[in-house]
LUMVOBA-28687 format. One line per 10 residues: their letters; for each residue x negated, y, z of N, C-alpha, C, CB. Coordinates in pm, whole numbers, plus 50000, padded with zeros to 5 digits. Glycine has a CB too. Layout:
<drenlos>
A = X/Y/Z/X/Y/Z/X/Y/Z/X/Y/Z  ...
</drenlos>
This chain:
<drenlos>
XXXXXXXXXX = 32495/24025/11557/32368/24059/11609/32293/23936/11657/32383/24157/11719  32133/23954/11646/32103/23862/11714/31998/23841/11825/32092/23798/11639  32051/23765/11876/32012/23723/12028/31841/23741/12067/32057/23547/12047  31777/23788/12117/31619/23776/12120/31612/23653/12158/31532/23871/12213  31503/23614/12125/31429/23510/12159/31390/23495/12276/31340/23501/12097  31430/23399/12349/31428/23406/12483/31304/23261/12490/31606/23392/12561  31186/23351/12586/31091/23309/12648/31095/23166/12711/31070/23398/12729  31081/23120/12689/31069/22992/12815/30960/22988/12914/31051/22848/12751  30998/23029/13048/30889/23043/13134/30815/22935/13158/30923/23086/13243  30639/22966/13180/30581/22784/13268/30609/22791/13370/30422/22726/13289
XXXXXXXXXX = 30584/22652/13355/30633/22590/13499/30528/22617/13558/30673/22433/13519  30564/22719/13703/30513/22732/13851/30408/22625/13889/30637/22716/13954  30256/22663/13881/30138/22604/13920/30239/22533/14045/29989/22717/13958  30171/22450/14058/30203/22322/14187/30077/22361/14262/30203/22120/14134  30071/22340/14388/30006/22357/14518/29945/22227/14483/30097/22379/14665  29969/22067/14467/29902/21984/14417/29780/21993/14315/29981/21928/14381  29846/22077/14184/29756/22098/14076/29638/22202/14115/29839/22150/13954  29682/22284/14213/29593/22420/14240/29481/22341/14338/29692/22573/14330  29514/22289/14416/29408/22194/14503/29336/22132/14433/29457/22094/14587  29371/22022/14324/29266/21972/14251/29134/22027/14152/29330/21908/14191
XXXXXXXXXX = 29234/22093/14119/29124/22244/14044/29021/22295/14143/29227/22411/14006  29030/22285/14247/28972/22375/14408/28861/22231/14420/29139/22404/14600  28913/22143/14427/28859/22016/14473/28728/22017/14359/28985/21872/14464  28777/22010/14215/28712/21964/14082/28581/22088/14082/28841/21971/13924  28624/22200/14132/28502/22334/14150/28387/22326/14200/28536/22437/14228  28469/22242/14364/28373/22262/14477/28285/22140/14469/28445/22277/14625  28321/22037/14367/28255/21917/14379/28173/21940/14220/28371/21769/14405  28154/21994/14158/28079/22035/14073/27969/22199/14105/28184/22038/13961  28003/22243/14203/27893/22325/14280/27798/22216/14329/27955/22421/14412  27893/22170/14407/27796/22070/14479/27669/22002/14407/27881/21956/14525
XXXXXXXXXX = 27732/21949/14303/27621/21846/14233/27551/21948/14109/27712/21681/14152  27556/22053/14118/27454/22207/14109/27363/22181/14189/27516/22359/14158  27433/22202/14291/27383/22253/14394/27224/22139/14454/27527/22265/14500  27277/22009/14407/27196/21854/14408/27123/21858/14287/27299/21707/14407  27110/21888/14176/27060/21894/14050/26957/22021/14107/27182/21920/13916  26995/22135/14154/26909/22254/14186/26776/22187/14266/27000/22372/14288  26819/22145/14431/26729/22063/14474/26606/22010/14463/26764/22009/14474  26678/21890/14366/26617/21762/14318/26481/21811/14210/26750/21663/14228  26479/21963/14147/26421/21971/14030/26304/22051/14134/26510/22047/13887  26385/22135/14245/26257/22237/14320/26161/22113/14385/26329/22369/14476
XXXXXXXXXX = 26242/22012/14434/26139/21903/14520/26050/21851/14405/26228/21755/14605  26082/21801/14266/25978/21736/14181/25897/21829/14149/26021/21669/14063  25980/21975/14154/25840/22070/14044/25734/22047/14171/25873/22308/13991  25602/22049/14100/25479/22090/14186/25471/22236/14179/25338/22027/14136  25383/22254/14309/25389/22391/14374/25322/22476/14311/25346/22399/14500  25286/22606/14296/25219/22658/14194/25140/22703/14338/25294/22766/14065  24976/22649/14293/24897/22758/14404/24878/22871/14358/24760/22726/14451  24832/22959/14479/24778/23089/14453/24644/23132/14491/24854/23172/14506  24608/23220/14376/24387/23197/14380/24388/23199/14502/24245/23341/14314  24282/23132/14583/24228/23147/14661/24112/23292/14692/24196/23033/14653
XXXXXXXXXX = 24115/23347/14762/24003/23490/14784/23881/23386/14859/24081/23661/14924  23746/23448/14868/23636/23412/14915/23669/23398/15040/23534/23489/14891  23739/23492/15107/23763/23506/15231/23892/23414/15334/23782/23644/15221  23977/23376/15235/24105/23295/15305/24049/23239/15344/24212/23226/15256  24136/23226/15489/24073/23138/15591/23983/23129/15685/24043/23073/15556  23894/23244/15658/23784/23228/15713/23809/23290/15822/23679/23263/15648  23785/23236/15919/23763/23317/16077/23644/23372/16146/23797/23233/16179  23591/23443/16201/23511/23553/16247/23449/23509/16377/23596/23685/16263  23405/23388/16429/23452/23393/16545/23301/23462/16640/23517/23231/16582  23244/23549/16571/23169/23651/16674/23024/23632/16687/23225/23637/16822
XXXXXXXXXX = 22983/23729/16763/22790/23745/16755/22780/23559/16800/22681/23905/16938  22631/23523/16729/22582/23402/16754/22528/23414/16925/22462/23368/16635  22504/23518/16987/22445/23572/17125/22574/23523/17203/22405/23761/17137  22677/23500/17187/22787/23529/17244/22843/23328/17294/22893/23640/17111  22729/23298/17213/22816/23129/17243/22691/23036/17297/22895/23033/17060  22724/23038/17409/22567/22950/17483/22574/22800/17415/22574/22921/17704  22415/22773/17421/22376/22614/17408/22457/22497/17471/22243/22596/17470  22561/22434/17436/22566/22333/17495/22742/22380/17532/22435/22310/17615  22766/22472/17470/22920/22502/17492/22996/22473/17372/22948/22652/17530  23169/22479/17433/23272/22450/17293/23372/22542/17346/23342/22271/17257
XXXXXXXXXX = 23375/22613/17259/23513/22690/17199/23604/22677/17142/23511/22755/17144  23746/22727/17188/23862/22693/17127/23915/22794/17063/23949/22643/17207  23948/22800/16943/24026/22867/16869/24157/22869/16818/23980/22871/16804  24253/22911/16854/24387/22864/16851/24422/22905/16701/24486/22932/16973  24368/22987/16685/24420/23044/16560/24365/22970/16433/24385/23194/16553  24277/22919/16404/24227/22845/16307/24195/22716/16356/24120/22905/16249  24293/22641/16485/24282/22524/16500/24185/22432/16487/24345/22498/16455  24038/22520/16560/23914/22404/16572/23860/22468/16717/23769/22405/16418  23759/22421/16730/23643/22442/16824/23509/22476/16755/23623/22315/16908  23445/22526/16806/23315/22573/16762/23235/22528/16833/23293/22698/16754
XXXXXXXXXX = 23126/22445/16871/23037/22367/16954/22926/22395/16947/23036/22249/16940  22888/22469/16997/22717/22507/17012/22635/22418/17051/22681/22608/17106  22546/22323/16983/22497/22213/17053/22370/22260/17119/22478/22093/16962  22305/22203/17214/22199/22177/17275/22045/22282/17206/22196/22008/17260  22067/22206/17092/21943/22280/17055/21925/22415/16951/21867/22177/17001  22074/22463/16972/22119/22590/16903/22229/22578/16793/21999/22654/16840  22229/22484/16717/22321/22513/16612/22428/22480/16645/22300/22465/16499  22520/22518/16529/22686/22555/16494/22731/22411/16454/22718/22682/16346  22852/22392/16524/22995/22310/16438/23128/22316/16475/22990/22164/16437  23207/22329/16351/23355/22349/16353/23403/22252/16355/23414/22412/16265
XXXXXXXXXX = 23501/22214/16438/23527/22067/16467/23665/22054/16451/23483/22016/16609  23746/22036/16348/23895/22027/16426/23967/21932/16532/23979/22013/16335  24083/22022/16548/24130/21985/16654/24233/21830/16673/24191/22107/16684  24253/21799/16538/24290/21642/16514/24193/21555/16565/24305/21603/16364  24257/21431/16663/24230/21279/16613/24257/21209/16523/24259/21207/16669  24132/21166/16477/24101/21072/16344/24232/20942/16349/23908/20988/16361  24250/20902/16430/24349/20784/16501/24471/20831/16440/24360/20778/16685  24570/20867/16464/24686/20894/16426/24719/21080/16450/24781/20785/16512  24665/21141/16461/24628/21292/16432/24700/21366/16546/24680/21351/16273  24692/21315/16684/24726/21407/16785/24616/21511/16828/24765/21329/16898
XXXXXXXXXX = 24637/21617/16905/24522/21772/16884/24467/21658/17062/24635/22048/16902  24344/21704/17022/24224/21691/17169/24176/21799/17214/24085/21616/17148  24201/21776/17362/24100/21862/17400/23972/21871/17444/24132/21902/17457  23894/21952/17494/23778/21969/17510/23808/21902/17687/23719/22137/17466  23683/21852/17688/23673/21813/17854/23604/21899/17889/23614/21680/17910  23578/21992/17996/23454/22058/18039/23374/21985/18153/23488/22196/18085  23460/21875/18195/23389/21770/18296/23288/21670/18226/23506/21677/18371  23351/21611/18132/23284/21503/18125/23274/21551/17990/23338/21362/18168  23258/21616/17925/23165/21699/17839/23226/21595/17706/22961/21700/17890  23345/21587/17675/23392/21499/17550/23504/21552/17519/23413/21347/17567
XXXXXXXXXX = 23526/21555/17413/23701/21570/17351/23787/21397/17384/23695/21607/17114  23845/21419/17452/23972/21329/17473/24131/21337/17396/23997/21350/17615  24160/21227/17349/24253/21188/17346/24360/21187/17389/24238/21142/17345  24437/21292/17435/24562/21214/17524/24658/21099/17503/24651/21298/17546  24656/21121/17345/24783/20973/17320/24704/20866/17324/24879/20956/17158  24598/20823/17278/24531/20656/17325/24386/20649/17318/24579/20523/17217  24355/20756/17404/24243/20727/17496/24085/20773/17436/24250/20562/17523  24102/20778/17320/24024/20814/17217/23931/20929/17285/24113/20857/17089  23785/20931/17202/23703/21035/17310/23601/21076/17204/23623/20956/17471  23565/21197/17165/23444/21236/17097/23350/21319/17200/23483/21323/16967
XXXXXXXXXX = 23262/21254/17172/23096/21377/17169/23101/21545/17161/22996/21348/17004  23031/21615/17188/23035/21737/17136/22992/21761/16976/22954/21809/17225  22920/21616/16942/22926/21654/16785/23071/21594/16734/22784/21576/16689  23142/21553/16782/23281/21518/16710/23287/21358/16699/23292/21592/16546  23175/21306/16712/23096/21115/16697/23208/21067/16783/22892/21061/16789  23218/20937/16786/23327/20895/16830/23258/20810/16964/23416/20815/16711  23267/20810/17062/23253/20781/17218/23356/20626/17210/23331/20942/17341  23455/20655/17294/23517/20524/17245/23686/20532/17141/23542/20434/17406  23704/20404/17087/23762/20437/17013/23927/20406/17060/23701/20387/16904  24009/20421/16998/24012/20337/16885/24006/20444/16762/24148/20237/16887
XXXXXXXXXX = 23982/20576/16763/23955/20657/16613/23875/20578/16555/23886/20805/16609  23887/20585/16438/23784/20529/16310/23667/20632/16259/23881/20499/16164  23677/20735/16307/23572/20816/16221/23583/20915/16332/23609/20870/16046  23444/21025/16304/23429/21155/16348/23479/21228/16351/23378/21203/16327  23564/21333/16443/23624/21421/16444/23624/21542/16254/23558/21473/16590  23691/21560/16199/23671/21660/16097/23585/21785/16114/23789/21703/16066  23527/21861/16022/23430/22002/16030/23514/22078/15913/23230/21978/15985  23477/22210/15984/23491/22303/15891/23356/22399/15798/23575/22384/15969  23340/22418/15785/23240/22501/15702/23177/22594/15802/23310/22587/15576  23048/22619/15827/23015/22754/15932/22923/22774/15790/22923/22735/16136
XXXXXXXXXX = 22907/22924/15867/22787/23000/15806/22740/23148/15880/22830/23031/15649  22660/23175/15895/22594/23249/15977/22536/23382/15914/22496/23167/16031  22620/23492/15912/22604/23638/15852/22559/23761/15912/22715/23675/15813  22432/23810/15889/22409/23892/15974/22432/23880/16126/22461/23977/15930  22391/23768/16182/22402/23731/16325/22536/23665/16365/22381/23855/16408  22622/23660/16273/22818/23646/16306/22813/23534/16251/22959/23760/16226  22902/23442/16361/22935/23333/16303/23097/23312/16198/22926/23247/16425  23065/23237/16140/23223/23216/16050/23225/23094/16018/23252/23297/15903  23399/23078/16027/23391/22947/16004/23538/22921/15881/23395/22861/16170  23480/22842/15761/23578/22814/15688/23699/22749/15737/23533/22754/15603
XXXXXXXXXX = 23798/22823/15770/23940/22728/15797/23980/22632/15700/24068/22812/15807  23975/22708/15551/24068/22682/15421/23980/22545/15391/24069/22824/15276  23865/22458/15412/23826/22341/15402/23811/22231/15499/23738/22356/15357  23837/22154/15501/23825/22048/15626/23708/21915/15515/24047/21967/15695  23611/21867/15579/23501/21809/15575/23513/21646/15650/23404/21910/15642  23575/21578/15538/23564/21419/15642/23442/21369/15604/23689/21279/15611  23410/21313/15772/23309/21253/15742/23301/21121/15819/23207/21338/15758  23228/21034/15765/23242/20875/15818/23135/20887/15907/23222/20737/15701  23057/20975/15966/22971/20968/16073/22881/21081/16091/22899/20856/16063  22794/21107/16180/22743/21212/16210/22583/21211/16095/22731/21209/16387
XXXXXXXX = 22618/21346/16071/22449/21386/15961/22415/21482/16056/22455/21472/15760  22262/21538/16020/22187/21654/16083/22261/21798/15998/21994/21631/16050  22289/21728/15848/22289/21890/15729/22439/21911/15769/22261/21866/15498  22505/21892/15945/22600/21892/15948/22661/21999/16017/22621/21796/15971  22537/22027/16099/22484/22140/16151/22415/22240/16087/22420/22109/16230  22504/22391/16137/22460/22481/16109/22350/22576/16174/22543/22515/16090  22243/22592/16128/22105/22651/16249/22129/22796/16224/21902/22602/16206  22071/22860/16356/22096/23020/16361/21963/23074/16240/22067/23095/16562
</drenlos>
């Protein structure tokens, strides 16, 4: 008779060999995982349409904001400045200088600087410096008595114009 053929078992994975396999996995996720990254940071972003309306903030009857006042808006990060002789400006809340937020003085009637000293006008003009330019604007426009003001654009400008202002 004859004998079956007898199997020769493998040799018992090693705890050595099983680690490296573990090692060789996790270090090829990894550099997935770095390849994944690297491609989301280069792709450019895909925008999305803009509506007429993004951005725009509401900020209320023109009756409602006296001559010679500034408003803060936290939510669309400007001021609204009613100047002297009636009209509108959106001012943001950056210094031109290295881009710390100012506030409004109600004393001495200027946006200040806190980090270096820096000071605008109620038109945004620069008082003393060291900013280089005028505070930024946003877009106003005046609807059926309501003021609005474009958030979604910011307006640099190297100095103060009249067409910069918005009239009721």
């Amino acid at each position: 008779m004859k004998k079956p053929a007898s199997r020769t078992p493998s040799p018992p994975r090693s705890r050595r060999r099983f680690l490296g396999t573990l090692w060789l996995t996790l270090g090829a996720a990894i550099v997935v995982e770095y390849v994944i990254l690297a491609g989301d940071l280069l792709r450019p972003r895909q925008r999305l349409p803009k509506s007429p309306d993004a951005g725009v903030v509401v900020a209320g009857p023109v009756t409602s904001f006296e001559p010679g006042s500034v408003t803060a808006f936290p939510v669309g990060k400007f001021y609204l400045a009613r100047l002297e002789e009636g009209g509108f400006m959106a001012l943001s809340r950056t210094c031109t200088h290295l881009g710390c937020t100012v506030p409004w003085d109600t004393e001495s009637h200027t946006f200040v600087c806190p980090c270096h000293a820096s000071s605008f006008d109620i038109r945004g003009c620069v008082v003393t410096p060291p900013a280089p330019r005028p505070l930024d604007l946003h877009p106003v426009r005046i609807e059926n008595g309501v003021v609005k003001v474009d958030t979604g654009n910011r307006i640099r400008r190297d100095s103060f114009d009249p067409r910069h202002v918005t009239r009721t």
